[in-house]
C-alpha positions as CSV (number, residue, x, y, z in Angstrom):
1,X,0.0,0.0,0.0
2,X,1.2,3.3,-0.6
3,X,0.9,6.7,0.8
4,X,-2.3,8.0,-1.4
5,X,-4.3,5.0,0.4
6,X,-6.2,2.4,-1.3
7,X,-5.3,3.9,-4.9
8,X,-2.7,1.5,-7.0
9,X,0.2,3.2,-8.5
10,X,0.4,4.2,-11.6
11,X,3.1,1.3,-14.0
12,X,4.6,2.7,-17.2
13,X,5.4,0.6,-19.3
14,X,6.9,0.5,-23.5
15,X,4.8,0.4,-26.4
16,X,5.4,-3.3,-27.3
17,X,5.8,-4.2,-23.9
18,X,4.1,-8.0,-22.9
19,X,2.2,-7.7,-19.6
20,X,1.6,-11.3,-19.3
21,X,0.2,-12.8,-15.9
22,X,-0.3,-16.2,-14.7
23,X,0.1,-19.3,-14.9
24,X,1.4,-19.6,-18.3
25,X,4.2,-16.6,-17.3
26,X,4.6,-18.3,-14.6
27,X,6.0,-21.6,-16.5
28,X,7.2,-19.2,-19.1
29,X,9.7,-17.9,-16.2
30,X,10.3,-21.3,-15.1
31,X,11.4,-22.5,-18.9
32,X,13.9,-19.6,-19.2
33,X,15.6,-20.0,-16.3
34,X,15.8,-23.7,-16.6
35,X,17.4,-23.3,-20.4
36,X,20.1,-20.6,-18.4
37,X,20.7,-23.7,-15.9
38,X,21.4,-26.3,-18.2
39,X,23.7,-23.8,-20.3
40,X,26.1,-24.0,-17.3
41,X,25.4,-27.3,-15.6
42,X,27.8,-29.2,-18.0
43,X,30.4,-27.1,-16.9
44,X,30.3,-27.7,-13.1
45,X,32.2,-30.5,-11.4
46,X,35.2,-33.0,-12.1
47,X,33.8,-33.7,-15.8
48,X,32.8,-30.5,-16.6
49,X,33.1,-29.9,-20.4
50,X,34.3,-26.6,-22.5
51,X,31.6,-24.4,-24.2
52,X,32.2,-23.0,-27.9
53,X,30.4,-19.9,-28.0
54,X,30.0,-18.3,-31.4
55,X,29.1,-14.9,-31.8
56,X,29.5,-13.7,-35.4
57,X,32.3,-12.1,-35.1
58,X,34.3,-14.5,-32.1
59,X,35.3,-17.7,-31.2
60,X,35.4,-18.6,-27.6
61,X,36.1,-21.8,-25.9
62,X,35.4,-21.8,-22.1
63,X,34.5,-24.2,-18.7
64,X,33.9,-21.0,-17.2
65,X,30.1,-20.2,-16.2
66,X,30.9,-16.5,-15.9
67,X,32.4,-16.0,-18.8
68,X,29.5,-17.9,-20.2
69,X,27.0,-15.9,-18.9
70,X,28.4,-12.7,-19.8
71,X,28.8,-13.9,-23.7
72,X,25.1,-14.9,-23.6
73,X,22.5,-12.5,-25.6
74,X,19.1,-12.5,-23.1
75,X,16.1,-11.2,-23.3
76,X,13.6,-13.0,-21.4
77,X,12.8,-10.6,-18.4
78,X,13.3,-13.4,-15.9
79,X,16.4,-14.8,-17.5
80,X,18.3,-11.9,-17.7
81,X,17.3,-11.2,-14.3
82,X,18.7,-14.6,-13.2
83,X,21.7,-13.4,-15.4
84,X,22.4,-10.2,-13.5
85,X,22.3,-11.7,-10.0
86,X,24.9,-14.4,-11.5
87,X,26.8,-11.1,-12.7
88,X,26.6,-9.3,-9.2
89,X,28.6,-12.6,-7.4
């Protein structure tokens, strides 16, 4: 609740912008985040395996989750959200 009472705030918000709610964003969230997990998942312990990230322009090989998460392009809200906590570590 805010200080004007019982009155919601006021959200701006893009032209374009989805304002999905529910159920379906919910599992929408859920299948993001799980695709960012198993990007970095097969890097972690003693077998951990190298990435080969392709950018158009740059090769790079990497075991590294960070330096896998910063080459990744995001832009699922709750992905890239998951992406900058992982960035803020």
């Amino acid at each position: 609740m805010n200080s004007f009472g019982m009155r919601p705030g006021i959200i701006l918000l893009r032209e374009g912008t989805d304002t999905s709610q529910g159920k379906a964003q919910l599992i929408s969230n859920i299948n993001a985040c799980q695709a960012i997990a198993d990007i970095v998942r097969t890097t972690l312990g003693p077998r951990g395996m190298d990435k080969l990230l392709f950018d158009g322009r740059e090769v790079t090989i990497s075991n590294d989750g960070a330096t896998i998460m910063k080459k990744l392009e995001i832009a699922h809200p709750a992905a890239k959200t998951l992406l900058d906590i992982s960035m803020s570590q």
